[in-house]
C-alpha positions as CSV (number, residue, x, y, z in Angstrom):
1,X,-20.2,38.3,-6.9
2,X,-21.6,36.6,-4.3
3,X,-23.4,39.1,-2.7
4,X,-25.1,39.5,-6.2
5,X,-26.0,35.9,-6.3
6,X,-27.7,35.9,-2.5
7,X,-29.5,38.9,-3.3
8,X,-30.8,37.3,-7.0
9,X,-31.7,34.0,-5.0
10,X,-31.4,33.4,-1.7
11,X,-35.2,33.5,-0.5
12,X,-36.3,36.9,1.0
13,X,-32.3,37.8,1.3
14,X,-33.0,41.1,-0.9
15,X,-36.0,42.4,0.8
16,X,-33.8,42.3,3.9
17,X,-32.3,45.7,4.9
18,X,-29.0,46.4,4.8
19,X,-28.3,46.6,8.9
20,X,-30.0,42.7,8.9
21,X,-27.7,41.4,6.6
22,X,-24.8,43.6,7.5
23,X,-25.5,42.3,11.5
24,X,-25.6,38.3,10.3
25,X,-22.1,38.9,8.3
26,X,-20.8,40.2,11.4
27,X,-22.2,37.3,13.2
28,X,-21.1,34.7,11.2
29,X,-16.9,36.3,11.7
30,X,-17.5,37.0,15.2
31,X,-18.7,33.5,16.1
32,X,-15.7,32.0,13.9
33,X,-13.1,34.1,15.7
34,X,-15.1,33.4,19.3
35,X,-14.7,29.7,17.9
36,X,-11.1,29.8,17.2
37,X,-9.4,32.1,20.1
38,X,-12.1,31.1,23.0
39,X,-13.3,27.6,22.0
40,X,-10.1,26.1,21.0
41,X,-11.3,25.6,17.3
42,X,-14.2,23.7,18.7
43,X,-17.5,24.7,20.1
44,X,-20.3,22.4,21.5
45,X,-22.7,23.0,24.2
46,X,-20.9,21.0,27.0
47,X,-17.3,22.5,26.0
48,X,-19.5,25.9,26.3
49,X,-20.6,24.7,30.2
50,X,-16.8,23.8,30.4
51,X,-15.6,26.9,29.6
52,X,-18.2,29.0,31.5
53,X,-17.3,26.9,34.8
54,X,-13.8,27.9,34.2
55,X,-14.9,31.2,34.4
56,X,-16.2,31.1,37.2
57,X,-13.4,29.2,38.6
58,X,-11.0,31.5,37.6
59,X,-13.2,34.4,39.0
60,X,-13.2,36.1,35.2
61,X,-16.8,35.1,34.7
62,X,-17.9,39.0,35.1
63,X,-21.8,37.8,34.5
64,X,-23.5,41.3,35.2
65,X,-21.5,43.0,32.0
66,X,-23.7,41.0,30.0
67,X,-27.1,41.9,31.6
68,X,-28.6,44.0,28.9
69,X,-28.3,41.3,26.3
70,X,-30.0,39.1,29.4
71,X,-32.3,41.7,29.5
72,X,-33.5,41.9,25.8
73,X,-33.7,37.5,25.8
74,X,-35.7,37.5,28.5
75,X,-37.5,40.2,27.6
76,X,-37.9,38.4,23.9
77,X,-38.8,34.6,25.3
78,X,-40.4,35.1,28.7
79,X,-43.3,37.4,29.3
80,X,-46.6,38.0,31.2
81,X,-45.5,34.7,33.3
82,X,-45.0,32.4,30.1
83,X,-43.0,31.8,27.5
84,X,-43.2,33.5,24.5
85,X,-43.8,32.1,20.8
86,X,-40.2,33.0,20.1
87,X,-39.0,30.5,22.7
88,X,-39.6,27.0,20.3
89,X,-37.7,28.8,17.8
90,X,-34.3,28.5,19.5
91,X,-34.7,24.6,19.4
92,X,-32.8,23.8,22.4
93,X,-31.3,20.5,22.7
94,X,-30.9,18.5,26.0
95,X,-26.9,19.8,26.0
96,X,-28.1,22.8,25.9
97,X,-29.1,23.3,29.2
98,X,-33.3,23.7,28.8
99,X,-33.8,23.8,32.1
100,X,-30.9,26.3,33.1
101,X,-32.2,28.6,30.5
102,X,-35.2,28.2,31.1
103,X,-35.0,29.2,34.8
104,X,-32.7,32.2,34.4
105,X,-35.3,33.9,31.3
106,X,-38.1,33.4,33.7
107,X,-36.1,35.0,36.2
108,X,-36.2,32.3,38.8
109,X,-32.3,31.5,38.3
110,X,-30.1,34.6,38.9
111,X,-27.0,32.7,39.3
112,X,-24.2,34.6,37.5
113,X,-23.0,31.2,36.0
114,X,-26.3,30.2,35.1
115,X,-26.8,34.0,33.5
116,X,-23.9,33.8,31.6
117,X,-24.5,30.4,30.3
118,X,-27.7,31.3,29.5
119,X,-26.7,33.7,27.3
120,X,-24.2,32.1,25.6
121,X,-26.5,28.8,24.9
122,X,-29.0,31.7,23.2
123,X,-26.0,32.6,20.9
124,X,-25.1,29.2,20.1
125,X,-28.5,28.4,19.3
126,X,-28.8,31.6,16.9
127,X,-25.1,30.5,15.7
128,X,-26.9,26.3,15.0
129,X,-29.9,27.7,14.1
130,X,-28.6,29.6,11.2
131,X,-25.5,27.8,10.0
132,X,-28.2,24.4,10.0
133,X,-30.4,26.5,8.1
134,X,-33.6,26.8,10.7
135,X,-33.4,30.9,10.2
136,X,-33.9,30.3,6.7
137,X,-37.7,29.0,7.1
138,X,-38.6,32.4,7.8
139,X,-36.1,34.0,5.9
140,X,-34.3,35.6,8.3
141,X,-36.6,38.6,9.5
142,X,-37.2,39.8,12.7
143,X,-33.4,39.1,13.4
144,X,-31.3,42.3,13.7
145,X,-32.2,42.8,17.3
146,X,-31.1,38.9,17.9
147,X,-27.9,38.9,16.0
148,X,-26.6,42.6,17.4
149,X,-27.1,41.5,21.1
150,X,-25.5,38.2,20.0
151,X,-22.8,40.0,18.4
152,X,-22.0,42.2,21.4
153,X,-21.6,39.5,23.4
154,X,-19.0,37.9,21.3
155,X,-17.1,41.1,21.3
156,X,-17.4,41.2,24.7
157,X,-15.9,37.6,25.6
158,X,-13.3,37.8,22.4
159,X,-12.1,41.3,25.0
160,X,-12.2,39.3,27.6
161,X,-11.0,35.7,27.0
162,X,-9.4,35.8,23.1
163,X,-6.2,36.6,22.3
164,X,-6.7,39.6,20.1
165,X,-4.1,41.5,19.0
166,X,-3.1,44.8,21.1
């Protein structure tokens, strides 16, 4: 039922294919489940830094498993020595750690800390940016690619850090 209402009038929702939408469900459950088991029911850019630093603390940060969805963001928001025009569309805040991001997708930054928190401040942008509607000005093309390398690294730190069942 809903489903048929989103297609009938959620704008540009049917001419999305079927992997696009399928990949934003998935996002949408993996973020909530990241939210509750990783997050403590509560998710917000400093308690993200928090929970990266403990990480790293802990010595269970394990940056470099997440360096081909690194790859692909930096790859997507920094090329040919500038930022590309995808960059404004993540609407960092100043929580969000501009500068940090900003230095590890232009490469200057290869802390591991810094790399994982970049990443992670990309999904939680993607996660703001659609739940606050921002996605929705462009009708959510041009996001599979965004939302499967988002969604892997979810899976990834739910592995790692949740507690799933065996």
């Amino acid at each position: 039922m809903s489903m048929q209402w989103l297609l009938a009038k959620a704008p540009g929702f049917q001419s999305l294919p079927e992997a696009d939408r399928a990949a934003i469900f998935n996002f949408t459950f993996l973020w909530s489940l990241f939210e509750a088991q990783v997050m403590g029911n509560f998710a917000r850019a400093d308690l993200i830094c928090t929970k990266v630093d403990e990480w790293r603390n802990a010595g269970t940060l394990d940056a470099d498993q997440y360096a081909p969805e690194l790859t692909y963001f930096r790859q997507r928001y920094f090329a040919n020595g500038a930022f590309t025009h995808h960059f404004p569309h993540l609407h960092l805040r100043p929580a969000d750690q501009p500068g940090v991001v900003q230095s590890v997708l232009d490469g200057s930054n290869n802390d591991p800390r810094d790399r994982l928190l970049t990443v992670l401040m990309i999904v939680w942008r993607f996660r703001n940016n659609l739940f606050h509607g921002e996605k929705w000005a462009y009708q959510l093309h041009g996001q599979l690619l965004n939302f499967t390398h988002a969604n892997v690294v979810l899976m990834r730190l739910l592995e790692k850090h949740g507690q799933l069942a065996a």
